[in-house]
C-alpha positions as CSV (number, residue, x, y, z in Angstrom):
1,X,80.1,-143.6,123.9
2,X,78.4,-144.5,120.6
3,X,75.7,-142.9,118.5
4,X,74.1,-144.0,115.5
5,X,71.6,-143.6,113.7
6,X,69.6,-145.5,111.9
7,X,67.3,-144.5,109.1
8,X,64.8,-145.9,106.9
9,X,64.5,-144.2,103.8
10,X,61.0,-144.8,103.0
11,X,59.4,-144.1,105.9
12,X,62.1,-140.9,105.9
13,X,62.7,-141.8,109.9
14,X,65.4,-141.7,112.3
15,X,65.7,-144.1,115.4
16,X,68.8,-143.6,117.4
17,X,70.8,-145.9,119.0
18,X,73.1,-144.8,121.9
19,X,75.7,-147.0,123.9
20,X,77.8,-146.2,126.9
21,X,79.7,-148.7,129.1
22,X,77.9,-152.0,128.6
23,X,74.2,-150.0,128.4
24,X,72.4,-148.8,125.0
25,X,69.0,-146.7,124.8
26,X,67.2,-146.4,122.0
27,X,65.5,-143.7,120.9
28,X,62.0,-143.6,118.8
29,X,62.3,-147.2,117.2
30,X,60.5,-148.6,114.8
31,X,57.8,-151.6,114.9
32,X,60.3,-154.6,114.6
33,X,62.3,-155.0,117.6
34,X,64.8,-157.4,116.4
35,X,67.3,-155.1,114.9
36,X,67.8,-153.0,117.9
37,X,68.1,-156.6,119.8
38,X,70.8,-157.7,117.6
39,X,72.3,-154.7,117.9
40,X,72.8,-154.5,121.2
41,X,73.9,-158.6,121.8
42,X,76.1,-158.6,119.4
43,X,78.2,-155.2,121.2
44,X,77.6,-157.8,124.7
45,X,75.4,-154.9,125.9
46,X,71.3,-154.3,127.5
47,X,69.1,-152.1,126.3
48,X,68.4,-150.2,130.1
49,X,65.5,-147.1,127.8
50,X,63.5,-146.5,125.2
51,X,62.9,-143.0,125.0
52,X,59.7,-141.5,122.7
53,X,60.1,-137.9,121.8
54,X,56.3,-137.7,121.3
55,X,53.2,-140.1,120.0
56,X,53.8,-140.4,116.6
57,X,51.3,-139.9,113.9
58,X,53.5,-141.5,110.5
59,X,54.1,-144.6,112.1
60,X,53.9,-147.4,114.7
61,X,56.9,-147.4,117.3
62,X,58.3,-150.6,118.4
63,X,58.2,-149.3,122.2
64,X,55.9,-152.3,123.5
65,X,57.4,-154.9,121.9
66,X,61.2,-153.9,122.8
67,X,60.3,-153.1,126.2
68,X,58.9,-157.0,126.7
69,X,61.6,-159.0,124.8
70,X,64.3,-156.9,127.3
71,X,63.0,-155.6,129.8
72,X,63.6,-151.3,129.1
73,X,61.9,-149.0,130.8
74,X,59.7,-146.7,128.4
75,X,60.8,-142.8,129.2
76,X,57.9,-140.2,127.8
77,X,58.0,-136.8,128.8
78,X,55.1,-134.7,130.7
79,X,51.7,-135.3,129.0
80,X,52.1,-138.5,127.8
81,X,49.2,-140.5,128.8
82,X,48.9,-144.1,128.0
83,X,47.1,-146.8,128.9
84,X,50.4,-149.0,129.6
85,X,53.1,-148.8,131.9
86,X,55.8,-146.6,131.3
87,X,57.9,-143.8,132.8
88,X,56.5,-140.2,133.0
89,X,59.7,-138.1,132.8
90,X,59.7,-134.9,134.6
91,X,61.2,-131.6,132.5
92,X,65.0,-131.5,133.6
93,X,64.9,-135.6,134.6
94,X,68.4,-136.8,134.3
95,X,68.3,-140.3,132.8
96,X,72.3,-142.2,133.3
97,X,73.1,-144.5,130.6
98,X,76.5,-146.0,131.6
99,X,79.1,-143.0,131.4
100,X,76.9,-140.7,129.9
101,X,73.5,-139.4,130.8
102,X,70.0,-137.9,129.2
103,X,68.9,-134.7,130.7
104,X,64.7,-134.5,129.2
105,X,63.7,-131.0,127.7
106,X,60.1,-130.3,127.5
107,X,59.7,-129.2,124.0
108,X,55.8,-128.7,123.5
109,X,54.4,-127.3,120.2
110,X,54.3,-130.2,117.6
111,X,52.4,-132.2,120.3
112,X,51.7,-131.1,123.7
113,X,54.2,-134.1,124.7
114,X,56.9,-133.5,122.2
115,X,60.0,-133.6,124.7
116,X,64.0,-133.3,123.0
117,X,66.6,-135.2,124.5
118,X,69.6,-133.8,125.1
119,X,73.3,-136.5,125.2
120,X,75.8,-135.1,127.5
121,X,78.8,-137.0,127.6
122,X,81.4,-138.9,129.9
123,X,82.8,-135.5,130.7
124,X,78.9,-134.0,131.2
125,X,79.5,-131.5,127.9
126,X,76.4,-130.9,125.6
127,X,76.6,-133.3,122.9
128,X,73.5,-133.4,120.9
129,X,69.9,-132.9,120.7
130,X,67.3,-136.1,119.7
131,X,64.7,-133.3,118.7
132,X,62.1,-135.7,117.6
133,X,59.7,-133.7,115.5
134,X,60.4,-130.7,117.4
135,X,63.1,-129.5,115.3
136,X,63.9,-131.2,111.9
137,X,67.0,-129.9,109.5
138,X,65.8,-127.1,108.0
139,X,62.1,-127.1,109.4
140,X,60.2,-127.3,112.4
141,X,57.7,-129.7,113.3
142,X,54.0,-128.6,111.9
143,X,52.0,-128.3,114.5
144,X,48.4,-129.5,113.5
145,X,48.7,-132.8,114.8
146,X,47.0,-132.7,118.0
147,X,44.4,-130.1,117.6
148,X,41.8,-132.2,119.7
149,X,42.4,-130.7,123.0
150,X,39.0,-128.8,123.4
151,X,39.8,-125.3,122.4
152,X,43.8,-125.5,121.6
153,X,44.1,-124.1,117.9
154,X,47.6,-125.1,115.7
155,X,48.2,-121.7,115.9
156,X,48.5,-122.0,120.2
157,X,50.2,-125.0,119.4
158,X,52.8,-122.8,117.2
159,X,53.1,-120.3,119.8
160,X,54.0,-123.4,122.2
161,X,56.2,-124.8,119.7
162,X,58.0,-121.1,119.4
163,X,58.7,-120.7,123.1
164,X,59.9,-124.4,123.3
165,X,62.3,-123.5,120.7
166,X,63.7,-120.4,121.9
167,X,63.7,-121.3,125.5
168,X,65.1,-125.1,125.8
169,X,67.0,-125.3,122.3
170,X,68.4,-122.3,120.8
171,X,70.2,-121.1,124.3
172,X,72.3,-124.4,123.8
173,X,76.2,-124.2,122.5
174,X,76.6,-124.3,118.6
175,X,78.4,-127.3,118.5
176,X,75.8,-129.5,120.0
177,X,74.5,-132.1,117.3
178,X,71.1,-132.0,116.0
179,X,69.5,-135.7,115.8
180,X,65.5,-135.1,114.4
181,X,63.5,-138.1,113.7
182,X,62.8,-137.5,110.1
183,X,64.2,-135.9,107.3
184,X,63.1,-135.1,103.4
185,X,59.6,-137.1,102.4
186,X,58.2,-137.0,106.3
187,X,54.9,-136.1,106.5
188,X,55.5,-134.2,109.3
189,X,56.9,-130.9,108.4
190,X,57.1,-128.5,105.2
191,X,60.2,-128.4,103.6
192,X,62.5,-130.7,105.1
193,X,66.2,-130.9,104.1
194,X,67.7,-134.1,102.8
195,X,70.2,-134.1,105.0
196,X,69.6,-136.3,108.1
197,X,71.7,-134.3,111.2
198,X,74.0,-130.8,111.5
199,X,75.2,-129.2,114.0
200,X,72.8,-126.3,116.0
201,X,74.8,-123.9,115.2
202,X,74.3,-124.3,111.6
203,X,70.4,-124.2,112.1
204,X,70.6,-121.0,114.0
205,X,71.9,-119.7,110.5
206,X,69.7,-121.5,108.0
207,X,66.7,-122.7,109.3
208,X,63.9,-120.0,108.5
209,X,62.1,-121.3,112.2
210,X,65.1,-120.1,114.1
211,X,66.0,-116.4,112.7
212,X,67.1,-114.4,115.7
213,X,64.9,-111.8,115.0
214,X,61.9,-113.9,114.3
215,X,58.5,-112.5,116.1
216,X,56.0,-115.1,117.7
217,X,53.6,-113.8,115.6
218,X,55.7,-114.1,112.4
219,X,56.8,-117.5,113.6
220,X,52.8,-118.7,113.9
221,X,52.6,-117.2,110.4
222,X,55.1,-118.9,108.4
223,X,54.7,-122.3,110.4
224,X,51.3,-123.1,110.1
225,X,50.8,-121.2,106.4
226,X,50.0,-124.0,103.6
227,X,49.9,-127.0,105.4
228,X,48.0,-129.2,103.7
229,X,45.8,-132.0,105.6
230,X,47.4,-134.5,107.3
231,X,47.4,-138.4,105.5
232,X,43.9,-140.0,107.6
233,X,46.1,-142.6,109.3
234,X,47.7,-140.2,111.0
235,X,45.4,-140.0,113.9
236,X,45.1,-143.9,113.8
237,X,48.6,-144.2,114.2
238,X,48.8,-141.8,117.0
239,X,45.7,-144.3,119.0
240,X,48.1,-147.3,118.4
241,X,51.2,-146.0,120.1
242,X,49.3,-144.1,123.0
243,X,47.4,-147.3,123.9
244,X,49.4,-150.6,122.5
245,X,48.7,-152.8,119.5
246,X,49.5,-156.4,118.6
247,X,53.0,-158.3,118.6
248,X,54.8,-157.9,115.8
249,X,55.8,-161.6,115.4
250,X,52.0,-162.2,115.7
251,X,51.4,-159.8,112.7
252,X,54.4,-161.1,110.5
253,X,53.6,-165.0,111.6
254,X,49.5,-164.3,110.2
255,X,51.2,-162.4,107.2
256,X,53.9,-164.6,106.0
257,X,51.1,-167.1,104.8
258,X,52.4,-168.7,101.5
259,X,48.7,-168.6,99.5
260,X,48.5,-170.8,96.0
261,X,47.0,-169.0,93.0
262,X,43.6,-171.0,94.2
263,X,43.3,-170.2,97.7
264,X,44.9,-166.8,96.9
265,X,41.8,-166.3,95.0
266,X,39.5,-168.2,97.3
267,X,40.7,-165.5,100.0
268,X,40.3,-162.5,98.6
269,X,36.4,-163.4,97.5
270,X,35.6,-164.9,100.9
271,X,37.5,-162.1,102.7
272,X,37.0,-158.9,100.4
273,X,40.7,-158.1,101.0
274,X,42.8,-155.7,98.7
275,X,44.8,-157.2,96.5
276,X,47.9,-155.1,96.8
277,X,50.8,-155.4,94.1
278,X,54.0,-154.0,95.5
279,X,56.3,-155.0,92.3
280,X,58.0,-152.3,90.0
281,X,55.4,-150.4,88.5
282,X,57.3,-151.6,85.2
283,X,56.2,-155.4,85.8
284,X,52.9,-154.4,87.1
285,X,51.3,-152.6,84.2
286,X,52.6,-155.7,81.9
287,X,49.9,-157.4,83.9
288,X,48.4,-157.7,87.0
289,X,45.7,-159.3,88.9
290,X,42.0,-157.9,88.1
291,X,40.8,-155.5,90.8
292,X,44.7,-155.0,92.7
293,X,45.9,-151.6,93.7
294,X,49.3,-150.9,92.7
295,X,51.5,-149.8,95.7
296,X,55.4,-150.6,94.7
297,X,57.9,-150.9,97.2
298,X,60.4,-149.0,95.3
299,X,58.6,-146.1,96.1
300,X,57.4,-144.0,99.3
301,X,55.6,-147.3,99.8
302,X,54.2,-146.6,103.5
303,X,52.8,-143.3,103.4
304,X,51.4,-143.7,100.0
305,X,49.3,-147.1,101.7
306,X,48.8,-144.6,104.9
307,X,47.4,-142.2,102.2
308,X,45.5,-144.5,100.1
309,X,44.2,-147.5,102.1
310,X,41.6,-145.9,105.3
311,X,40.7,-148.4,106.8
312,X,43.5,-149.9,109.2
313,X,41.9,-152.9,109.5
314,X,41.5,-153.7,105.6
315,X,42.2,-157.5,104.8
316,X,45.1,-157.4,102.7
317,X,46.7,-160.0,100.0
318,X,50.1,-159.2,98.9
319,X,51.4,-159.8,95.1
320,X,55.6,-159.3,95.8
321,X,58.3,-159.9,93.8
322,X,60.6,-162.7,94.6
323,X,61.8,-162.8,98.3
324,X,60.2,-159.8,99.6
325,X,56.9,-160.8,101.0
326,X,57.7,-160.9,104.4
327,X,59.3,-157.2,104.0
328,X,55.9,-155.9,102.5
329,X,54.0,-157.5,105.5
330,X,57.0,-155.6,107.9
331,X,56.4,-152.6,106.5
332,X,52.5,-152.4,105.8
333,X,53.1,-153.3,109.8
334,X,54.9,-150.5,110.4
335,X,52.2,-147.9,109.7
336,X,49.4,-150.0,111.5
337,X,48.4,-152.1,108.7
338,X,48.6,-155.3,110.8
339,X,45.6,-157.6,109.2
340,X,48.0,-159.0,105.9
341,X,46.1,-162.3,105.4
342,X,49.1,-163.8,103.2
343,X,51.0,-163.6,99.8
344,X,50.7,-165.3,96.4
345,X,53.0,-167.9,96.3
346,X,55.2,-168.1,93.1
347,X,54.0,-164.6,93.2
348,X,52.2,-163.3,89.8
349,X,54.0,-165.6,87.4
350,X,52.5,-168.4,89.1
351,X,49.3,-166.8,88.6
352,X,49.7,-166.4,84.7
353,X,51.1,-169.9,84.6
354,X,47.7,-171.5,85.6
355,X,46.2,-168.8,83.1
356,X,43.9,-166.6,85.5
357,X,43.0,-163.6,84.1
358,X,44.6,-160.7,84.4
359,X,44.3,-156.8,83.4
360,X,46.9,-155.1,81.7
361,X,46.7,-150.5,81.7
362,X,48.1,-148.8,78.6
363,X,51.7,-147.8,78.9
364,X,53.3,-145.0,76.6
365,X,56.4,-143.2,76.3
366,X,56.6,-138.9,76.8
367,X,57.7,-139.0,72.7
368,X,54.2,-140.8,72.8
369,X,52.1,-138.4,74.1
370,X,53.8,-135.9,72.4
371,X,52.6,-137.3,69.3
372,X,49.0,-138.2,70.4
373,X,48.5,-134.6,72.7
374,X,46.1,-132.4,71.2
375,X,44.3,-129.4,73.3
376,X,40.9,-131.4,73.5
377,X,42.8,-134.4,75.4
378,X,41.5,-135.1,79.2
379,X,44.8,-135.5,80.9
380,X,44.8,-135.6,84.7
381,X,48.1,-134.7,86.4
382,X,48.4,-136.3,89.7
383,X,51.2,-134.4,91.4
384,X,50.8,-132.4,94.2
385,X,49.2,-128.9,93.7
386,X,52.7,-127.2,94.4
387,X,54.4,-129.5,92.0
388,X,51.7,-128.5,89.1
389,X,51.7,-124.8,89.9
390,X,55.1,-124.7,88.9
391,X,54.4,-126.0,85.7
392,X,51.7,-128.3,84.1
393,X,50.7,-129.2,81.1
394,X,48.4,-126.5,79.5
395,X,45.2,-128.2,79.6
396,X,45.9,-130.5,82.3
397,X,43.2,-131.0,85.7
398,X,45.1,-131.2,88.6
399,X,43.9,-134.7,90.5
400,X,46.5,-135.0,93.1
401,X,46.7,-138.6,94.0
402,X,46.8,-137.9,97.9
403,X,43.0,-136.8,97.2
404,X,41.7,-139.3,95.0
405,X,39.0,-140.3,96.7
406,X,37.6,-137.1,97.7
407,X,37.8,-135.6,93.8
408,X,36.7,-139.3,92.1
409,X,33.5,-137.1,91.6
410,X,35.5,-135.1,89.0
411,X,36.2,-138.0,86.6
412,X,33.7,-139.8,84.1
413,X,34.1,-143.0,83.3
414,X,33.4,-142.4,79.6
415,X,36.1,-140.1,79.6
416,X,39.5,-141.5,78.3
417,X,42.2,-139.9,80.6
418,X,46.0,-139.7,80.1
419,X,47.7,-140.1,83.5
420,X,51.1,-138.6,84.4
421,X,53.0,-137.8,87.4
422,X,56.6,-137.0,88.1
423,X,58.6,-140.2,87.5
424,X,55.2,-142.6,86.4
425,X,55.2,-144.1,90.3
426,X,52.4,-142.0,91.1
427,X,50.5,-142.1,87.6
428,X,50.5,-145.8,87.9
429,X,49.2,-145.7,91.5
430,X,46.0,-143.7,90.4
431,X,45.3,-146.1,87.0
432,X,45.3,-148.8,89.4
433,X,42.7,-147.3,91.7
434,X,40.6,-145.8,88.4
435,X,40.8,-149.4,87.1
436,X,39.7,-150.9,89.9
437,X,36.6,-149.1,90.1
438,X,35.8,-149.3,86.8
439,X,37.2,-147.0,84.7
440,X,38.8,-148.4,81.1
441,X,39.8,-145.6,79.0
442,X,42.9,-145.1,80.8
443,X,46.6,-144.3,79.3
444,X,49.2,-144.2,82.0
445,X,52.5,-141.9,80.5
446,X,54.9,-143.4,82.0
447,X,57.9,-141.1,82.0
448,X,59.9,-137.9,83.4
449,X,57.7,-134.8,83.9
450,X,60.8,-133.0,82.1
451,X,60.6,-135.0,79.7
452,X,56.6,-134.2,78.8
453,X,57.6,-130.4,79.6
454,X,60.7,-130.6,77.1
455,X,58.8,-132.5,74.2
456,X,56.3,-130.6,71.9
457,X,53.4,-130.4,74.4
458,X,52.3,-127.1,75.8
459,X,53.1,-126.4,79.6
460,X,52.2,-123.5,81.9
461,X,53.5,-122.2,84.7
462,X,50.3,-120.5,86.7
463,X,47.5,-122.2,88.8
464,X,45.0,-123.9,86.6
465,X,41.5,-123.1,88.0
466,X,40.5,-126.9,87.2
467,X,42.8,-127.5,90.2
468,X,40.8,-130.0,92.8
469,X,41.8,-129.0,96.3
């Protein structure tokens, strides 16, 4: 038997891949397919199930396009309705996969769907758990996601999520093997650890959702207190894998469109796409192309364009550094963002060398704005509200960057603003989107947030009432 899995950082998601005697399931992939194909003929193996824990909200699964290219049979588990074919899997279905076998645990709460795996192995002994969002390490899955079921509230969906819990999970042995399907960064829980498995037994010690003596009503209490709202492609995402979507190869093919500086620009006025700049935000502030939103790979790339960008069907144009315009249309592809229209060829160099114009945003260093800070500056902090009630600069306004749209009220274009985040990432995200919509008196502080709250500047450490919620 094998078991691996197989994460991808910045969508902080774990697929699984399980082999056994010459067949291999996999478990919640993601939208390309090819990996899990190459996987699986390069260990002279078929891929006999793909097994969904639930209909996931933070990105597209690769169920539809797997199951075609080998033939897999889809496994959900009770409540799964879709409008293609798959398997509905009873609660206790046994699934055999070569020498080994899959026994489904109904596991509602996150989603009425949300169904755990468990591996037992050639000699039927528990092995491990594939959770899903059910049970993360060191979290639970928040269950808000699926409120629009007539009168079902998060907090029935917490009480669900509870019994599912102490019913079908904690009762197992404590050396079983946790697998969830994200870790640290997901959307998709509160305070998840940064590790990316551990053993149940160590949950049943540390995870504050599992305390032995932990009353349903306490449990509804803690789970669904300060859960902020969910990023609005959430529910999009969720339509897509419930009732199919294009090929990939279709998406990458109409994606990987090599566009000169000319008919880059002839496309995005005949189109109205967004121009989206995925290079470090270090090459991007140097220069970029009037109008483009800033977006850079290097960061939590597809939850920030989840976040950011509403409409699913936006046009986009891609500015990427060298070699990785195909990657940005695969992942922009993976949350549902399936209409890229092409990249600048020679990518933004190309566009300088013909001499277009271009915008450049103020860059300056936290010794900087130490040295131009006084209390009558308009600086905007765009960190989360958790991250600035720890500590903020004195005078800041709180303009969290998931929000922007909804508090672009607040700001006044004859304002000039000083823009700072954590690590500049986020900073240079909101200057973009300010810049594209007009404003100009912008300074983006590129730097550490310990390093603004160690140099001279004032900080504070309670919740400023300018706060925007």
């Amino acid at each position: 038997m094998k078991v691996e899995q197989i994460y991808t950082g910045c969508l902080a998601q774990g697929a699984y891949y399980i082999e056994s005697n010459g067949e291999a399931a996999i478990i919640d992939p993601l939208r390309e397919s090819a990996p899990y194909i190459e996987k699986a003929k390069a260990n002279g193996v078929k891929i006999k199930y793909i097994f969904e824990t639930h209909f996931h909200a933070d990105f597209v699964s690769g169920h539809l396009d797997l199951a075609k290219k080998t033939g897999a049979k889809i496994i959900y588990g009770p409540n799964a309705e879709t409008t293609y074919k798959k398997h509905l899997a009873k609660d206790g279905e046994v699934f055999k996969l070569g020498k080994v076998s899959f026994k489904v645990l109904h596991t509602p709460g996150h989603t009425p769907e949300s169904t755990t795996y468990l591996l037992k192995d050639e000699k039927k002994k528990d092995y491990a758990i594939f959770t899903g969002d059910t049970l993360f390490i060191g979290d639970v899955g928040r269950p808000d996601l699926a409120q629009k079921m007539g009168s079902v509230t998060k907090e029935d969906l917490a009480g669900w999520l509870y019994d599912s819990l102490r019913n079908k999970i904690m009762p197992l042995g404590d050396k079983v093997l946790v697998y969830p399907a994200h870790g640290a960064g997901s959307a998709c829980g509160k305070n998840m650890s940064s590790e990316t498995w551990d053993t149940l037994g160590n949950q049943k010690k540390t995870n504050y959702a599992l305390r032995a003596d932990m009353t349903k009503e306490e449990f509804i209490k803690e789970v669904t207190d300060g859960l902020l709202a969910p990023p609005s492609y959430f529910a999009e995402n969720v339509k897509l894998n419930k009732s199919g979507y294009e090929s990939i190869d279709a998406v990458m093919k109409r994606g990987a469109k090599a566009l000169t500086p000319r008919a880059f620009e002839t496309a995005a006025n005949v189109s109205g796409a967004l121009i989206l700049d995925v290079r470090p935000k270090e090459e991007f502030v140097k220069g970029f192309i009037p109008n483009s939103i800033f977006i850079g790979l290097d960061g939590s790339f597809a939850p920030w364009v989840g976040a950011l960008i509403a409409d699913l069907q936006q046009p986009i144009l891609i500015v990427a550094p060298r070699g990785k315009n195909k990657e940005t249309v695969k992942r922009l592809a993976r949350v549902g963002y399936d209409n890229s229209l092409g990249y600048l060829k020679g990518g933004f160099d190309a566009w300088k060398k013909e001499k277009r114009e271009i915008d450049k945003i103020e860059t300056i260093s936290a010794k900087k704005f130490s040295k131009d800070f006084t209390k009558r500056a308009n600086v905007l902090d765009v960190r989360k509200p958790s991250e600035f009630s720890g500590e903020h600069v004195e005078t800041a306004q709180n303009f969290p960057l998931d929000f922007i749209d909804k508090n672009m009220s607040e700001v006044s274009k004859n304002k000039k603003y000083y823009l700072h985040c954590r690590s500049g990432y986020r900073s240079t995200v909101a200057a973009s989107i300010l810049k594209a919509r007009g404003f100009e008196k912008l300074i983006n502080v590129h730097a550490k947030f310990d390093d603004i709250a160690a140099s001279k500047i004032p900080t504070s450490d309670f919740v400023c009432p300018t706060t925007l919620k």
